[in-house]
N, CA, C and O atoms as a DFTB+ gen file, in Angstrom:
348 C
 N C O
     1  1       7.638      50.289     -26.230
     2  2       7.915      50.873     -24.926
     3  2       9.334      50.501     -24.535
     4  3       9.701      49.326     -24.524
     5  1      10.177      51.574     -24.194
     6  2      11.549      51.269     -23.911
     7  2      11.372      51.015     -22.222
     8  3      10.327      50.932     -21.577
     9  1      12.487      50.943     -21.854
    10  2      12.771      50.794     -19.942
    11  2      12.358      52.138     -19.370
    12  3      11.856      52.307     -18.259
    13  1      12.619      53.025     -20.224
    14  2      12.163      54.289     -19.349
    15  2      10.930      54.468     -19.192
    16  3      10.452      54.710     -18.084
    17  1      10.259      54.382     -20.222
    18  2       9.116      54.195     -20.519
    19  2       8.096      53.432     -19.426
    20  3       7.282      54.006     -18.702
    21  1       8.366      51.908     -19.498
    22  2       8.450      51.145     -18.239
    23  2       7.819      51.572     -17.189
    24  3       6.615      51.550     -16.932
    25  1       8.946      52.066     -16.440
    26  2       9.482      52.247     -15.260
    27  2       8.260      53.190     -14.803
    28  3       7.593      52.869     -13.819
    29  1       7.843      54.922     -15.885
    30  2       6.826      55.472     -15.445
    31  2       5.886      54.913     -15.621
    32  3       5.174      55.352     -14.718
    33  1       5.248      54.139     -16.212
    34  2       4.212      53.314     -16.747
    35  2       4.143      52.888     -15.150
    36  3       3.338      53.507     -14.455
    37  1       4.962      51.844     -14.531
    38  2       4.745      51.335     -13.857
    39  2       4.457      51.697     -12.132
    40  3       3.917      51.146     -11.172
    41  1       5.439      53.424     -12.534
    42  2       5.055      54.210     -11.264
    43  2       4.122      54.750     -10.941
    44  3       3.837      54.915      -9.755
    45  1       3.126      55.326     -12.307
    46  2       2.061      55.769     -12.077
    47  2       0.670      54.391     -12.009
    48  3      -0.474      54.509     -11.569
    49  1       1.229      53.368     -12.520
    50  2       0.054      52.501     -12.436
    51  2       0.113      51.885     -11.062
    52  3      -0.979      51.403     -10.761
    53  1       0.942      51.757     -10.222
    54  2       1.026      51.414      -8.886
    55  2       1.027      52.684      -7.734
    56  3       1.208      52.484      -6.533
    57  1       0.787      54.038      -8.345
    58  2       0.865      55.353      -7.253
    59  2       2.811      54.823      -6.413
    60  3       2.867      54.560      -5.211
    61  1       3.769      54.786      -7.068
    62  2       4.801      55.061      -6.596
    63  2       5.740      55.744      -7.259
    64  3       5.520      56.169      -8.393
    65  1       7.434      56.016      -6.339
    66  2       7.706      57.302      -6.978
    67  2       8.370      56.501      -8.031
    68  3       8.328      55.271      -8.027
    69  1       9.044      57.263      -9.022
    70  2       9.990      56.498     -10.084
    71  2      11.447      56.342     -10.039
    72  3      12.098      56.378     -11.083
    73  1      12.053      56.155      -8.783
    74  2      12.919      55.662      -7.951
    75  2      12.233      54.234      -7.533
    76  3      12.535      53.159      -8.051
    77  1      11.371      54.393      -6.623
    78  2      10.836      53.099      -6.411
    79  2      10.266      51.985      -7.548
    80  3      10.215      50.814      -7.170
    81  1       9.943      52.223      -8.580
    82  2       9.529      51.993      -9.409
    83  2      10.830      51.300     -10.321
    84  3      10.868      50.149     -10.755
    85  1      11.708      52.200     -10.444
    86  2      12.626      51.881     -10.988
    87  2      13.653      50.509     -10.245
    88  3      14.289      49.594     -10.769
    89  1      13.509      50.768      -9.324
    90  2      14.243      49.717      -8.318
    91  2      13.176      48.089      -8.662
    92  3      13.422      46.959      -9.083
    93  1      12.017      48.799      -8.211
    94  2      11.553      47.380      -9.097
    95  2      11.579      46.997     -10.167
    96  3      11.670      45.771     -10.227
    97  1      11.545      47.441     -10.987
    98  2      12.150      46.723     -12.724
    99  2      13.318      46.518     -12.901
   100  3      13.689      45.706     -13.748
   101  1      14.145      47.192     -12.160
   102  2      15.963      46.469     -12.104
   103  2      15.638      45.072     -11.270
   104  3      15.699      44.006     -11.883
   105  1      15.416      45.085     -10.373
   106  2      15.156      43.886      -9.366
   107  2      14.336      42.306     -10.573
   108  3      14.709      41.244     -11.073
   109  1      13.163      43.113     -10.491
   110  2      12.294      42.271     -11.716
   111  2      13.515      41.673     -13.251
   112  3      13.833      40.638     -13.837
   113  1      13.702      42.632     -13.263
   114  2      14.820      41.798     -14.776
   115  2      16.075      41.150     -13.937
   116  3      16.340      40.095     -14.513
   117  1      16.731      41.285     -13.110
   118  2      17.992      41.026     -12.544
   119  2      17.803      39.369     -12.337
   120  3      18.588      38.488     -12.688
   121  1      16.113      39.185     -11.445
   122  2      15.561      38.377     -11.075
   123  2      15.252      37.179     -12.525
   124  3      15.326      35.951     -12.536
   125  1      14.967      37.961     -13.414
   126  2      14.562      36.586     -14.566
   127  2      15.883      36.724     -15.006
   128  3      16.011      35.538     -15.309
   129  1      17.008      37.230     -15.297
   130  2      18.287      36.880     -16.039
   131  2      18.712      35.918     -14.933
   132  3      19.169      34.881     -15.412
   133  1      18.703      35.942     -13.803
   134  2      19.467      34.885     -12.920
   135  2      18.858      33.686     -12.855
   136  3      19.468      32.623     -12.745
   137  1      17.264      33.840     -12.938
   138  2      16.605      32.289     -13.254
   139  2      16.669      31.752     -14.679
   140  3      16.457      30.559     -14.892
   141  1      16.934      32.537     -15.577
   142  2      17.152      31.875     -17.044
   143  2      18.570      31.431     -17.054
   144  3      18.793      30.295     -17.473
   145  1      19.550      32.164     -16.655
   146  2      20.888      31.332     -16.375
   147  2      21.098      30.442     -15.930
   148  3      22.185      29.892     -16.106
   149  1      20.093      29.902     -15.124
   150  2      20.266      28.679     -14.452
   151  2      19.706      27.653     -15.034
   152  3      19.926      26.511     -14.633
   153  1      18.827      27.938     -16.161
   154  2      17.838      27.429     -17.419
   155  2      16.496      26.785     -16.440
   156  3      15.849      25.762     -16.663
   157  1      16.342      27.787     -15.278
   158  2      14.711      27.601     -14.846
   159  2      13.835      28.557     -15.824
   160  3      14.298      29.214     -16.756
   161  1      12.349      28.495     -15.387
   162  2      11.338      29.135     -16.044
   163  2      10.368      30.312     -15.082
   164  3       9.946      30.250     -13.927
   165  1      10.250      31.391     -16.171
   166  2       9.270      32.104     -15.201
   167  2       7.870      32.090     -16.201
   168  3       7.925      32.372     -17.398
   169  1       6.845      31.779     -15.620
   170  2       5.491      31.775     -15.029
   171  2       4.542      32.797     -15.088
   172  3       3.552      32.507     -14.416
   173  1       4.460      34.042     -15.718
   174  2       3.686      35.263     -15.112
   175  2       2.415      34.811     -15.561
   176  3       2.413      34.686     -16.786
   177  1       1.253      34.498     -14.981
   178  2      -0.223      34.344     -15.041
   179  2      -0.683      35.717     -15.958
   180  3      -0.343      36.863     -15.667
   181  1      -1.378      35.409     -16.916
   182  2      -1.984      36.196     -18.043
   183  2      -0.695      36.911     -18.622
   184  3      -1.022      38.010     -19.070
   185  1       0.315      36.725     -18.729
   186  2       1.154      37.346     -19.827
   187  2       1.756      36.331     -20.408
   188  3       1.494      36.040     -21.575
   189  1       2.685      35.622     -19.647
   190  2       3.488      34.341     -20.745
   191  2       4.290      33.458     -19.737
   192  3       4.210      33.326     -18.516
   193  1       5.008      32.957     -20.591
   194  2       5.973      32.041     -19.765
   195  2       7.053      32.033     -20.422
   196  3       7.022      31.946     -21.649
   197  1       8.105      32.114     -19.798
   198  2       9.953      32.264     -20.782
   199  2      10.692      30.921     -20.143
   200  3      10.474      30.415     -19.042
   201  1      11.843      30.402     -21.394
   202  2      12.416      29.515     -20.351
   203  2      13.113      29.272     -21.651
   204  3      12.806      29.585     -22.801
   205  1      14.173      28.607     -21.135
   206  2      15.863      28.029     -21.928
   207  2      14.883      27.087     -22.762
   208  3      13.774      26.594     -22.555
   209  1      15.615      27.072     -23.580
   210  2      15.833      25.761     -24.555
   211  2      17.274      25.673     -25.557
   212  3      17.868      26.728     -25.777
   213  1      17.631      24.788     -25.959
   214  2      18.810      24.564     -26.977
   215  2      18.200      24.437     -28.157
   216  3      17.145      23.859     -28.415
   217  1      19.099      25.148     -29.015
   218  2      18.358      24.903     -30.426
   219  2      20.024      23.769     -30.886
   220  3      21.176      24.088     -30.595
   221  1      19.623      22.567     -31.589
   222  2      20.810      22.345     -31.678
   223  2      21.560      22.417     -32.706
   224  3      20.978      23.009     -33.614
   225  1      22.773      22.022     -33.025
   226  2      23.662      22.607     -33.914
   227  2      23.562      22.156     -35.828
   228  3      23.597      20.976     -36.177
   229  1      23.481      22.935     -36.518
   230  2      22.761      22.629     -38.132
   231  2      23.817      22.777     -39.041
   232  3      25.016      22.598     -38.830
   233  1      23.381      23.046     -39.841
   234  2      24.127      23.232     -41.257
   235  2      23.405      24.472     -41.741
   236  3      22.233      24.631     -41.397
   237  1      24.029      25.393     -42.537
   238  2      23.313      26.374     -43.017
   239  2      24.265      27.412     -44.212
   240  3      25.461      27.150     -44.341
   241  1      23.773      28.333     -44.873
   242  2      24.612      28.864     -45.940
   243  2      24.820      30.082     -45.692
   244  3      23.898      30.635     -45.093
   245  1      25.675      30.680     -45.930
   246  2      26.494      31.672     -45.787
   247  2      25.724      32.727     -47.114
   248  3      25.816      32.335     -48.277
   249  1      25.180      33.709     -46.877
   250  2      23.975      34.112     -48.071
   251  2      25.284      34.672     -48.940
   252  3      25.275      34.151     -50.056
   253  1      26.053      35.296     -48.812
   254  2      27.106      35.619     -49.964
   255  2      27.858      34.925     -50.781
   256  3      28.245      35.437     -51.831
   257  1      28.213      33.553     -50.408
   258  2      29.086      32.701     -51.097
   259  2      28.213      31.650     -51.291
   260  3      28.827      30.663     -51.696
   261  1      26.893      31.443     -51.152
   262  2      26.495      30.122     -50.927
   263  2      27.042      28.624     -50.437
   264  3      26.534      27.516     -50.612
   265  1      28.286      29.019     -49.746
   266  2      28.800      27.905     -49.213
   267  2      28.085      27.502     -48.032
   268  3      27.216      28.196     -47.503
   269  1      28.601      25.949     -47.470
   270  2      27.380      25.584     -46.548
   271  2      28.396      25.491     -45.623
   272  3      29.398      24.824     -45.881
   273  1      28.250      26.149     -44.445
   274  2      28.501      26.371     -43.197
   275  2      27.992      25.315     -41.971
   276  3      26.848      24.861     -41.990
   277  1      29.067      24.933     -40.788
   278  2      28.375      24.409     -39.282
   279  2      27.751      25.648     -38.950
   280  3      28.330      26.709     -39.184
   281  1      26.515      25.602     -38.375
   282  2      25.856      26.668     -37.557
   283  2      25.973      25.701     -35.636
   284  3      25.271      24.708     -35.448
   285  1      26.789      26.161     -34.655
   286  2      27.393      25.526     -33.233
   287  2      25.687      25.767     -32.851
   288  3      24.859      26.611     -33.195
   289  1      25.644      24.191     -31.686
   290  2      24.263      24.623     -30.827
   291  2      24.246      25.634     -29.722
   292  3      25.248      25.970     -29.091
   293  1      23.125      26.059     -29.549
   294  2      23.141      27.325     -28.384
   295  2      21.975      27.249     -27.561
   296  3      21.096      26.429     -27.824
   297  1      21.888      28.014     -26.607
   298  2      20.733      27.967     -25.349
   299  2      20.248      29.353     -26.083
   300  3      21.114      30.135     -26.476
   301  1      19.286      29.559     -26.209
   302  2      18.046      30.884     -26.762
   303  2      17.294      30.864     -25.671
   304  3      17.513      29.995     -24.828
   305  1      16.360      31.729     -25.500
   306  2      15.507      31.850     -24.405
   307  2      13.973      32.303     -25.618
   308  3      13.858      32.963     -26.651
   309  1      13.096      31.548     -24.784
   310  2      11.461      31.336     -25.790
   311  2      10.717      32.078     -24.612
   312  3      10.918      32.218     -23.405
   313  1       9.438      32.626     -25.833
   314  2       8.325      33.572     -24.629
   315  2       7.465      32.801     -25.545
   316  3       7.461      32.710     -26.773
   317  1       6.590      32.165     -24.438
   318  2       5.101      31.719     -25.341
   319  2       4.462      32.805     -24.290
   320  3       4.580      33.017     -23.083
   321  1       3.717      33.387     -25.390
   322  2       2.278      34.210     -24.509
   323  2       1.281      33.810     -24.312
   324  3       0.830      32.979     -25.100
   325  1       0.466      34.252     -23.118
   326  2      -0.643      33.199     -22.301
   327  2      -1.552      33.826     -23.291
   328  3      -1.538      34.896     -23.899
   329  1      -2.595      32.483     -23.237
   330  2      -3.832      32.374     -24.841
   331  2      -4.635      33.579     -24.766
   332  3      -5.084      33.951     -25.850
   333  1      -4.892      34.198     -23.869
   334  2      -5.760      35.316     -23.445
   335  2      -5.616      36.802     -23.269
   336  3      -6.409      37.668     -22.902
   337  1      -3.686      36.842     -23.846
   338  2      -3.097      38.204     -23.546
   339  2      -3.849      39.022     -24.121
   340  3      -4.204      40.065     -23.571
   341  1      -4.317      38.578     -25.673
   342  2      -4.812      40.489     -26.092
   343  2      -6.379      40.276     -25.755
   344  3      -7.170      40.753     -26.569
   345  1      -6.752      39.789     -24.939
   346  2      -8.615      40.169     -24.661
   347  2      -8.827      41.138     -24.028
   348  3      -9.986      41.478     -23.788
């Protein structure tokens, strides 16, 4: 399912128009990119939970030359899904 996709999904499952609809899923994502930037966590009850973590910085090979490379640490963002999503 892409964003467009989404958006009607979400207009017809709530009876609103897809303007309104749409305003809420911009809002809704705007809303978790600004709390993951800040490396808080969101919470959604029966779907999952997302939140920062650092993976930190390794060693690793370059698949063409087999030379061994620094791989720099970085902030990734993790989705564990709640135990009960596909019932």
């Amino acid at each position: 399912m892409n964003k467009i996709e989404l958006i009607n999904a979400v207009a017809e499952k709530a009876g609103m128009t897809k303007v309104d609809a749409r305003k809420a899923v911009d809002a809704m994502m705007d809303v978790t990119k600004d709390e993951l930037k800040k490396g808080g966590k969101i919470a959604l009850v029966g779907l999952g939970t997302m939140g920062v973590t650092e993976r930190p910085a390794r060693e690793g090979r370059n698949p063409r030359t087999g030379k061994t490379i620094k791989i720099d640490a970085k902030k990734i963002v993790r989705f564990k899904p709640a135990k009960d999503i596909l019932k």
